[in-house]
mmCIF file of the N, C-alpha and C atoms, coordinates in Angstrom:
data_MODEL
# 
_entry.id   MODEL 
# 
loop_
_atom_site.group_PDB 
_atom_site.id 
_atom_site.type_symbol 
_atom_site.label_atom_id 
_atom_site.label_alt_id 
_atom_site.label_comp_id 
_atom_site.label_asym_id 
_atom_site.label_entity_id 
_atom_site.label_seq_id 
_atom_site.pdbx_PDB_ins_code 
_atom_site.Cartn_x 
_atom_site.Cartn_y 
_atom_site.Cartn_z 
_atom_site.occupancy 
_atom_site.B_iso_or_equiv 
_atom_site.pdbx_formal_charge 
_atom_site.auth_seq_id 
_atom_site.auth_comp_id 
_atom_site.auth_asym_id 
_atom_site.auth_atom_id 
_atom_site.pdbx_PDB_model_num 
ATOM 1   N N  . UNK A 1 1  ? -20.007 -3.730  -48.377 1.00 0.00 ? 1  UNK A N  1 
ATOM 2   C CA . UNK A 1 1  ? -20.863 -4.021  -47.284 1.00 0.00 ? 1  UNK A CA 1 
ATOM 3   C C  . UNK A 1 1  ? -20.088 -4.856  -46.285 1.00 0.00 ? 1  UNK A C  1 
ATOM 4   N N  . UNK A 1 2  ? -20.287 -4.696  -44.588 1.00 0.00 ? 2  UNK A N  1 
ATOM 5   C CA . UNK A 1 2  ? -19.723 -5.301  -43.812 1.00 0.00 ? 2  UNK A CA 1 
ATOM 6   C C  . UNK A 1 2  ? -20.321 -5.668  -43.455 1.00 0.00 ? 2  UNK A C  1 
ATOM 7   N N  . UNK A 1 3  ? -20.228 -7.170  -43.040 1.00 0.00 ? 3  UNK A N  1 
ATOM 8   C CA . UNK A 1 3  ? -21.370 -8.089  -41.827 1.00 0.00 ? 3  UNK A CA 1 
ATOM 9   C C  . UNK A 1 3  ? -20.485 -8.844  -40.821 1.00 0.00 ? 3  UNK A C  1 
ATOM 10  N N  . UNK A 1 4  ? -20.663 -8.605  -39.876 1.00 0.00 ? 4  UNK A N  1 
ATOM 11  C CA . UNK A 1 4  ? -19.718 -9.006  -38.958 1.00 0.00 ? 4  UNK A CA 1 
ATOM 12  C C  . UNK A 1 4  ? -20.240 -10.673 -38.050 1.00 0.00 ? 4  UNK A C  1 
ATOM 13  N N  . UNK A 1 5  ? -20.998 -10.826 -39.248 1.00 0.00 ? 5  UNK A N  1 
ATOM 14  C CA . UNK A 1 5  ? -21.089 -12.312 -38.166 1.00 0.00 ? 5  UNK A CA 1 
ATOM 15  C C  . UNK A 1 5  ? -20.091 -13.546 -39.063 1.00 0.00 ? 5  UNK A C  1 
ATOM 16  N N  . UNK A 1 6  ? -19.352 -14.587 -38.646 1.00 0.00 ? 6  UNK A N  1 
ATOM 17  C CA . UNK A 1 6  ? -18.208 -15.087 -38.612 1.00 0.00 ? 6  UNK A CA 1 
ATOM 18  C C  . UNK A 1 6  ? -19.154 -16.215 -39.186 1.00 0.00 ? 6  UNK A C  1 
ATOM 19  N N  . UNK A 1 7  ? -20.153 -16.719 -38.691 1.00 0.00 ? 7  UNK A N  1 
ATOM 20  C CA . UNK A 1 7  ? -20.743 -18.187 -38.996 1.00 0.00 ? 7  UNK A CA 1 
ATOM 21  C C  . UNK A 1 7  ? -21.794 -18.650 -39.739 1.00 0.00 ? 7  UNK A C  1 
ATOM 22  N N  . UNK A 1 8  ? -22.567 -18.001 -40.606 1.00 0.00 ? 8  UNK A N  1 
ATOM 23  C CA . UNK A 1 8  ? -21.709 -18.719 -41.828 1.00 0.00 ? 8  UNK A CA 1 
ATOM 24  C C  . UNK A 1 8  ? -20.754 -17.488 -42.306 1.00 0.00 ? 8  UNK A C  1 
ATOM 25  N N  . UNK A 1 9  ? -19.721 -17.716 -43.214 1.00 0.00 ? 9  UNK A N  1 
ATOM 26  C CA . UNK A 1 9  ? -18.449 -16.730 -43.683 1.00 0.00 ? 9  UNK A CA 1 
ATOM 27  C C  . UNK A 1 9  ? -19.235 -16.051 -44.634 1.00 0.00 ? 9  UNK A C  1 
ATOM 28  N N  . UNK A 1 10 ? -19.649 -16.500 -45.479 1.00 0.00 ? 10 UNK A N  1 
ATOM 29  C CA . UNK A 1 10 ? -21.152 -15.898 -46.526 1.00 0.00 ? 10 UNK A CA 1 
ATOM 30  C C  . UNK A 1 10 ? -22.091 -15.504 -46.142 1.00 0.00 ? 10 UNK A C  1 
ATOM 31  N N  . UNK A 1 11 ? -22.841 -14.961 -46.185 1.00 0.00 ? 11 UNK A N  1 
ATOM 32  C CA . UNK A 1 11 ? -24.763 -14.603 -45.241 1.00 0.00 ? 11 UNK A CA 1 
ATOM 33  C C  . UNK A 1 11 ? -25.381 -14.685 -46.488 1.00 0.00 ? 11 UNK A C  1 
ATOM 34  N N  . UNK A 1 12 ? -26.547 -14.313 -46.623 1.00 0.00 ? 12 UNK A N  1 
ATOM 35  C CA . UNK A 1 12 ? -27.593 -14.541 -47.457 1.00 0.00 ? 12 UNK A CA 1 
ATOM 36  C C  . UNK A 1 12 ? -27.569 -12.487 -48.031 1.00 0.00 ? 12 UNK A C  1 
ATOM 37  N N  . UNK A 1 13 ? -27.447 -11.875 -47.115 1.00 0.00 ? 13 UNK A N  1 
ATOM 38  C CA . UNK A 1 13 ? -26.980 -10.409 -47.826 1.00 0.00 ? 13 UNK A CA 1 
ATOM 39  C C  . UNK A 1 13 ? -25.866 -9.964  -48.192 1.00 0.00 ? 13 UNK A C  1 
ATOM 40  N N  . UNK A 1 14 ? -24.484 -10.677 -48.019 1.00 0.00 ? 14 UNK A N  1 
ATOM 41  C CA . UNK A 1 14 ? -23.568 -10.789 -48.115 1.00 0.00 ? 14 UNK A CA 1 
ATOM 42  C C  . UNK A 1 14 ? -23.329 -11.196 -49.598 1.00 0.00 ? 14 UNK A C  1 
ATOM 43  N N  . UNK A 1 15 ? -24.063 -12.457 -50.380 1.00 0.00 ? 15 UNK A N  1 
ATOM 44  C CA . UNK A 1 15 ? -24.369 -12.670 -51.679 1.00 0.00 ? 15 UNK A CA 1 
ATOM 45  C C  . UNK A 1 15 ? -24.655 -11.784 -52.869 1.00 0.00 ? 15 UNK A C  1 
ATOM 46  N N  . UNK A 1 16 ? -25.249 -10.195 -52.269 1.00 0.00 ? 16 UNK A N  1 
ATOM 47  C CA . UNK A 1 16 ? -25.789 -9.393  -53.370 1.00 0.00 ? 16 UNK A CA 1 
ATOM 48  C C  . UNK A 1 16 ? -24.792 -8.164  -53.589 1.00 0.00 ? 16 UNK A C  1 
ATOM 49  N N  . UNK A 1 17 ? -24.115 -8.454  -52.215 1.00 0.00 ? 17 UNK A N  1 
ATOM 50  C CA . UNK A 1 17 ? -22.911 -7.382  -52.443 1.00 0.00 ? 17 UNK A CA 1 
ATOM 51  C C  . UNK A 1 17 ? -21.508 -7.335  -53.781 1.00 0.00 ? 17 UNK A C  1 
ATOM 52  N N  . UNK A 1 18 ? -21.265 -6.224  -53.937 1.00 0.00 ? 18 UNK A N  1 
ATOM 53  C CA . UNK A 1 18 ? -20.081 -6.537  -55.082 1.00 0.00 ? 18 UNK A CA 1 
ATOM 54  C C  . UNK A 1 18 ? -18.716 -6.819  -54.243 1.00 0.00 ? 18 UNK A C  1 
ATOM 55  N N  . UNK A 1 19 ? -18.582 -6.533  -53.234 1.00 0.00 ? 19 UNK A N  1 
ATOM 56  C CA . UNK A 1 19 ? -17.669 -6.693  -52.359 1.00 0.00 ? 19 UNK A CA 1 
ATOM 57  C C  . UNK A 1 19 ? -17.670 -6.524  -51.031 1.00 0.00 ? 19 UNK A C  1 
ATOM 58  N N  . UNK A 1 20 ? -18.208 -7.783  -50.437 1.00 0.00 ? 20 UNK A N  1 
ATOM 59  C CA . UNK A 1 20 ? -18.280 -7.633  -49.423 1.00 0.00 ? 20 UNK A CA 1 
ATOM 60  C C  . UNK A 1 20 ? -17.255 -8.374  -48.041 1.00 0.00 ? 20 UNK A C  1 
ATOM 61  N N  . UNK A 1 21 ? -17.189 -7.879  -46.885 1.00 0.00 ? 21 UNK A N  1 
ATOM 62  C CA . UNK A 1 21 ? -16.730 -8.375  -46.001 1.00 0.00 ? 21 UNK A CA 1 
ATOM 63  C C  . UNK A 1 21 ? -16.818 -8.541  -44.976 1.00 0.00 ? 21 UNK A C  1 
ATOM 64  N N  . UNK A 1 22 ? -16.388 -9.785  -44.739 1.00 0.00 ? 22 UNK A N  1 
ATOM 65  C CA . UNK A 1 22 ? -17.114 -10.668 -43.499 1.00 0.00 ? 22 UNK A CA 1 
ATOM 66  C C  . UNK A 1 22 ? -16.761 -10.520 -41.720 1.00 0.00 ? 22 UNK A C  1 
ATOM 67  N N  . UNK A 1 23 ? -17.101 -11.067 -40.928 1.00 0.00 ? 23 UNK A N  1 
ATOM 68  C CA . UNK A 1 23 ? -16.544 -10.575 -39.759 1.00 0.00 ? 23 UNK A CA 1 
ATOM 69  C C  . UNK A 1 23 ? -15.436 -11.790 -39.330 1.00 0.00 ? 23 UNK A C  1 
ATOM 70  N N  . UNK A 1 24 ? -15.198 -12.720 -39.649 1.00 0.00 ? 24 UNK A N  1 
ATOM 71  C CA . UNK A 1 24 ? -13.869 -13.332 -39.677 1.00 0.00 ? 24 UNK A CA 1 
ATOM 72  C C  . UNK A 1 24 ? -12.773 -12.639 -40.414 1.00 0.00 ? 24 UNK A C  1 
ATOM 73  N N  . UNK A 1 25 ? -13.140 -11.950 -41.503 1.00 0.00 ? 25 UNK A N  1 
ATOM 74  C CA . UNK A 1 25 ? -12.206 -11.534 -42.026 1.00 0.00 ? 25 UNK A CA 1 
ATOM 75  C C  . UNK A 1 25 ? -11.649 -10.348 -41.518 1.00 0.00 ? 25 UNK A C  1 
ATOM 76  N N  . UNK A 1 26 ? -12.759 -9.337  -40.866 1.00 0.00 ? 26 UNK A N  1 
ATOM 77  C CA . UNK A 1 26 ? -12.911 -8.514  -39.783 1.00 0.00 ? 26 UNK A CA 1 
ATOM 78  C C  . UNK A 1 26 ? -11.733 -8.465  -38.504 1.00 0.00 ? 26 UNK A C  1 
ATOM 79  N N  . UNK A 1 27 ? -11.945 -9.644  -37.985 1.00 0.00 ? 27 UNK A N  1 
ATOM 80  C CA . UNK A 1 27 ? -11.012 -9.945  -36.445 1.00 0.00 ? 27 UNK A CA 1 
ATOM 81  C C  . UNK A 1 27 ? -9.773  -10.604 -37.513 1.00 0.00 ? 27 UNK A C  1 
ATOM 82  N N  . UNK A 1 28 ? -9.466  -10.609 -38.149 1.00 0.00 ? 28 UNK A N  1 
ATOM 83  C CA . UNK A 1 28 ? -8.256  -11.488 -38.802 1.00 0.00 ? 28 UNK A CA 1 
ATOM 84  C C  . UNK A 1 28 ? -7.283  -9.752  -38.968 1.00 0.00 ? 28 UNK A C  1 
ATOM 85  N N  . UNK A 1 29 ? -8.350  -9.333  -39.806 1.00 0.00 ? 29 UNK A N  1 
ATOM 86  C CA . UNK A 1 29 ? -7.492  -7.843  -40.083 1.00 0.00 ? 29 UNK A CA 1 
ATOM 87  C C  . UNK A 1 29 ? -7.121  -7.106  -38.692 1.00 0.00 ? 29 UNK A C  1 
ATOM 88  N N  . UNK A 1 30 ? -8.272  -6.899  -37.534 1.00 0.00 ? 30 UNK A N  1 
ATOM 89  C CA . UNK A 1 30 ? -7.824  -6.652  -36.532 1.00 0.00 ? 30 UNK A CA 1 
ATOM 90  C C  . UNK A 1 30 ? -6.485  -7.482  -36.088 1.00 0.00 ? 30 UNK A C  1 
ATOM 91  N N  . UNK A 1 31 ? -6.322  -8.089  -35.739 1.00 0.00 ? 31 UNK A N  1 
ATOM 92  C CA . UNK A 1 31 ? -5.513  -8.893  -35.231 1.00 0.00 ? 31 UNK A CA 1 
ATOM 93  C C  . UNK A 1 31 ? -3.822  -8.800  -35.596 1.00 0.00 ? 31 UNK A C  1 
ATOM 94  N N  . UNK A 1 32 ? -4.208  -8.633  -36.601 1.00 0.00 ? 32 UNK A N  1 
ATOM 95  C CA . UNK A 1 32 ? -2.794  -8.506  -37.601 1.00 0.00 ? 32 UNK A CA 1 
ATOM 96  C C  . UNK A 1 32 ? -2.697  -7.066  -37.076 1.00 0.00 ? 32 UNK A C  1 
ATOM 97  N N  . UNK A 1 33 ? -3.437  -5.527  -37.115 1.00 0.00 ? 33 UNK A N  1 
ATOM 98  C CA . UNK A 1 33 ? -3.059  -4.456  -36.695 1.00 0.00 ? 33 UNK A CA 1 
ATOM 99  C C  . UNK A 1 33 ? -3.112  -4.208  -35.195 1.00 0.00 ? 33 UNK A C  1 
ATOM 100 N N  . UNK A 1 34 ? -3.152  -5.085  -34.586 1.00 0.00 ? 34 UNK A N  1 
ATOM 101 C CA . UNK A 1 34 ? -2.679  -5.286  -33.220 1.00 0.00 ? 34 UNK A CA 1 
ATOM 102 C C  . UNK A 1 34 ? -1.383  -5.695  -32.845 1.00 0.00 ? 34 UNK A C  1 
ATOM 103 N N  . UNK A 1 35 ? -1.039  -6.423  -33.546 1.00 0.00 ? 35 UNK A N  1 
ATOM 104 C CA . UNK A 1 35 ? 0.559   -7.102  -33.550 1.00 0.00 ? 35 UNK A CA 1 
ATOM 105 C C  . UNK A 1 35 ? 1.588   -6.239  -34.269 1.00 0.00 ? 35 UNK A C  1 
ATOM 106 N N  . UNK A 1 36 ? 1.250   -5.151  -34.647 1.00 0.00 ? 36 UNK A N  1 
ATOM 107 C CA . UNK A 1 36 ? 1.916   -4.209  -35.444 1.00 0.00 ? 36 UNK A CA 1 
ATOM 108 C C  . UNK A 1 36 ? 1.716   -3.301  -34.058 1.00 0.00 ? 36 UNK A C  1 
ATOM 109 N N  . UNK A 1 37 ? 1.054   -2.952  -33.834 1.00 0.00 ? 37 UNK A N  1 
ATOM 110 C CA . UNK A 1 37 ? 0.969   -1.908  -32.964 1.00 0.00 ? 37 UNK A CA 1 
ATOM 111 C C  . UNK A 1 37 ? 1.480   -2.112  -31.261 1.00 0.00 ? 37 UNK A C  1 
ATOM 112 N N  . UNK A 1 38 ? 1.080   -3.312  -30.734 1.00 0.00 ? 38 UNK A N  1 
ATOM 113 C CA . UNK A 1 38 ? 1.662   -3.620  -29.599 1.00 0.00 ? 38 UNK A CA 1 
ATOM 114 C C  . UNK A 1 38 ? 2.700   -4.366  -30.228 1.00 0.00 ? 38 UNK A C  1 
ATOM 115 N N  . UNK A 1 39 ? 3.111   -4.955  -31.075 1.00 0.00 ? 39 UNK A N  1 
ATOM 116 C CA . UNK A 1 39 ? 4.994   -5.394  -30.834 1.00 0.00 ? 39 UNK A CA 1 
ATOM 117 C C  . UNK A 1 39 ? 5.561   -4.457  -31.830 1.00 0.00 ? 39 UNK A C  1 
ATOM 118 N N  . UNK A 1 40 ? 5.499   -4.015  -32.324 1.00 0.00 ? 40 UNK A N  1 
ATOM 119 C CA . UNK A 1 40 ? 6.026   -3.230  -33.956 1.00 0.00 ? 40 UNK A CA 1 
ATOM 120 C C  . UNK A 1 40 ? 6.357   -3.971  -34.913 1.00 0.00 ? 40 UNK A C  1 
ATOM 121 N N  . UNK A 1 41 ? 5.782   -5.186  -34.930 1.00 0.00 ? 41 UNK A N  1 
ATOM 122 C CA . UNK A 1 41 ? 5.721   -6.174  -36.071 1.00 0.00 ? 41 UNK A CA 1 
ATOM 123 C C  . UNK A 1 41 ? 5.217   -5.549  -37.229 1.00 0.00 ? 41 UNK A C  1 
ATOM 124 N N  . UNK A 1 42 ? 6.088   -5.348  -38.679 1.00 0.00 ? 42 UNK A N  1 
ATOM 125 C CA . UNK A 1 42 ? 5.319   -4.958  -39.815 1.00 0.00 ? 42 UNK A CA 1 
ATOM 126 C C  . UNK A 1 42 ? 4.538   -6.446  -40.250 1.00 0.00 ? 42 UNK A C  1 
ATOM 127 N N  . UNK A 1 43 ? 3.523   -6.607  -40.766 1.00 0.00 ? 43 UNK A N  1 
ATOM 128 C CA . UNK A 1 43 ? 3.295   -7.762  -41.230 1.00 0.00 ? 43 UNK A CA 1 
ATOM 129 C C  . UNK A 1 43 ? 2.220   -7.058  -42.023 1.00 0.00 ? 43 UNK A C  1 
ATOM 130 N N  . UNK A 1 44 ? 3.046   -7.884  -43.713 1.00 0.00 ? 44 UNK A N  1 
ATOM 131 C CA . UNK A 1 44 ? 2.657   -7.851  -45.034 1.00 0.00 ? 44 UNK A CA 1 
ATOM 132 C C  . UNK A 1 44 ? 1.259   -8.357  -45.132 1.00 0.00 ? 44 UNK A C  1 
ATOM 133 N N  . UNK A 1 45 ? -0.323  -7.615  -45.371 1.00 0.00 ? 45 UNK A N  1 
ATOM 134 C CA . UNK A 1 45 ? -1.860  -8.165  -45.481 1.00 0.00 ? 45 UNK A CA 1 
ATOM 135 C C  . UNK A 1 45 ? -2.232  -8.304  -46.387 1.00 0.00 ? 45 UNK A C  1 
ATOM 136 N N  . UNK A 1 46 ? -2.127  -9.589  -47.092 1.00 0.00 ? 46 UNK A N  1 
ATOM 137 C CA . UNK A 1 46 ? -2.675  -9.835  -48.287 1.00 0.00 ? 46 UNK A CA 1 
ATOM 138 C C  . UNK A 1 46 ? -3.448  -11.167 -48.399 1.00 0.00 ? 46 UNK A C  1 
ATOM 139 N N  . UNK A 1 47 ? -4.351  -11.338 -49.336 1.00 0.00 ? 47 UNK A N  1 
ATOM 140 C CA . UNK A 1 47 ? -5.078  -12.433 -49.354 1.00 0.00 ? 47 UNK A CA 1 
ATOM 141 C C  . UNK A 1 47 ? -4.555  -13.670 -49.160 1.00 0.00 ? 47 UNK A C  1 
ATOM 142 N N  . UNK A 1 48 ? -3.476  -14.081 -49.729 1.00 0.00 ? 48 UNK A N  1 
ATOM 143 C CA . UNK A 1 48 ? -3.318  -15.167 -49.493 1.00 0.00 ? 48 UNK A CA 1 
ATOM 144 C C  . UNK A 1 48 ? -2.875  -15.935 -47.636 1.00 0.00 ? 48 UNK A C  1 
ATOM 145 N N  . UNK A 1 49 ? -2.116  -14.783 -46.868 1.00 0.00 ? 49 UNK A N  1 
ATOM 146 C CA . UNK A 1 49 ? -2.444  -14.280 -45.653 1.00 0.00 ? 49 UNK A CA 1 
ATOM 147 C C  . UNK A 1 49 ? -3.570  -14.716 -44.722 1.00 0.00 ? 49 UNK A C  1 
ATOM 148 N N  . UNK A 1 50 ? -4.734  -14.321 -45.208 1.00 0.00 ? 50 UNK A N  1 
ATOM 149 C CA . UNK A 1 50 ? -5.954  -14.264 -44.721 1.00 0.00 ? 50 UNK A CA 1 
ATOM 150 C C  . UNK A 1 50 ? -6.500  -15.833 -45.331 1.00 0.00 ? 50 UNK A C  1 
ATOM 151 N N  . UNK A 1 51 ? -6.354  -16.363 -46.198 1.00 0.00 ? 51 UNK A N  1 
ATOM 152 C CA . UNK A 1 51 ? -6.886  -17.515 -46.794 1.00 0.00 ? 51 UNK A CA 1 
ATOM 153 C C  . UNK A 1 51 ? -5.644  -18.634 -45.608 1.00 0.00 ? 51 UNK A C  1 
ATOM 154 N N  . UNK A 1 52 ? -4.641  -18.239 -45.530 1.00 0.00 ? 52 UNK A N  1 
ATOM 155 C CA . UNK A 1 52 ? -3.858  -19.115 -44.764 1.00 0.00 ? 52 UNK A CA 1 
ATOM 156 C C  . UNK A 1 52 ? -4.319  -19.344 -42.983 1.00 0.00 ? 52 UNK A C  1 
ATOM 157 N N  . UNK A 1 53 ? -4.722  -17.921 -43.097 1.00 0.00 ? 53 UNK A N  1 
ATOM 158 C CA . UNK A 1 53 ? -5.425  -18.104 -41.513 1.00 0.00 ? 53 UNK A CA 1 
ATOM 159 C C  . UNK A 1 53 ? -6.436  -18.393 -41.502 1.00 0.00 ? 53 UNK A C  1 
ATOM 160 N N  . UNK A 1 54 ? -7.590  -18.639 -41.879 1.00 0.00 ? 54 UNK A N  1 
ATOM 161 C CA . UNK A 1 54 ? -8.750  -18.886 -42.329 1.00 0.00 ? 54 UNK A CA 1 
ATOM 162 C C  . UNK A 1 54 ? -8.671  -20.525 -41.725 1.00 0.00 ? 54 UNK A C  1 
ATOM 163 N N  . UNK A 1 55 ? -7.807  -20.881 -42.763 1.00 0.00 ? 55 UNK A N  1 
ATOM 164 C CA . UNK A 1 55 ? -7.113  -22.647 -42.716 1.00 0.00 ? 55 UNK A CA 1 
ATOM 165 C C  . UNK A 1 55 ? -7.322  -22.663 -41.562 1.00 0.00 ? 55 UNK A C  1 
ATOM 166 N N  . UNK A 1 56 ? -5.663  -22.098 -40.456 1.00 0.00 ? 56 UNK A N  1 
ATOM 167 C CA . UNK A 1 56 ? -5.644  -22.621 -39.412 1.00 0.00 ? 56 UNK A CA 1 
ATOM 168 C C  . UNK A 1 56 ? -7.095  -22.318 -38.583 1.00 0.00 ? 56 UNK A C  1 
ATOM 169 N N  . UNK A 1 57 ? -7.716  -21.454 -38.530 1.00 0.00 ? 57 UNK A N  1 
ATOM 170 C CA . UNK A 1 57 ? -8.718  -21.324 -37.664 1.00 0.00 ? 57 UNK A CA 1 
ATOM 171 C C  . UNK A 1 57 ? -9.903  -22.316 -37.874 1.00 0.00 ? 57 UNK A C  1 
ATOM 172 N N  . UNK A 1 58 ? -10.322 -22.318 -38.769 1.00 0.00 ? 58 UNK A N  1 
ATOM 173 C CA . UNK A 1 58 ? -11.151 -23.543 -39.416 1.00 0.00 ? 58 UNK A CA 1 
ATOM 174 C C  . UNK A 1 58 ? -10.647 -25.127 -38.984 1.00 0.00 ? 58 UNK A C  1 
ATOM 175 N N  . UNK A 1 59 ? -9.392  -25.351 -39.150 1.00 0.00 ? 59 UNK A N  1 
ATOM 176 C CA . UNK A 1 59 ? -8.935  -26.170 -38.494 1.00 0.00 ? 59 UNK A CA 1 
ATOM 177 C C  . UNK A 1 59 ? -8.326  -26.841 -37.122 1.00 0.00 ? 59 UNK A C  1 
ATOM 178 N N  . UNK A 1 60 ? -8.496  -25.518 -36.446 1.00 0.00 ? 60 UNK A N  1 
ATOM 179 C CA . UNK A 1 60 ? -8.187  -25.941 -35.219 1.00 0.00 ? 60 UNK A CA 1 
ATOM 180 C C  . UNK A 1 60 ? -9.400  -26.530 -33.928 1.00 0.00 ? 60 UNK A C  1 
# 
């Protein structure tokens, strides 16, 4: 299941799913296949990746 709202990262239907994903995680994946595509950057997508950007965004 996809829910594309960013705030809260969890939703309340998001909870019943077996795997679900969020819309931060959404624009994170975009983002990364944007930078591949307009520079030809390969860049490796894996969780820990996404947990690292998460950080900075949360934190900035």
């Amino acid at each position: 299941m996809i829910d594309l709202v960013y705030n809260p990262e969890i939703t309340q239907i998001m909870k019943y799913c077996k795997q679900p994903i969020g819309g931060l995680n959404m624009l994170i994946i975009q983002a990364i296949k944007s930078e591949e595509i307009w520079f030809g950057r390969k860049i490796e997508l894996t969780d820990e990746l996404i947990s690292q950007l998460k950080e900075v965004i949360y934190h900035e």
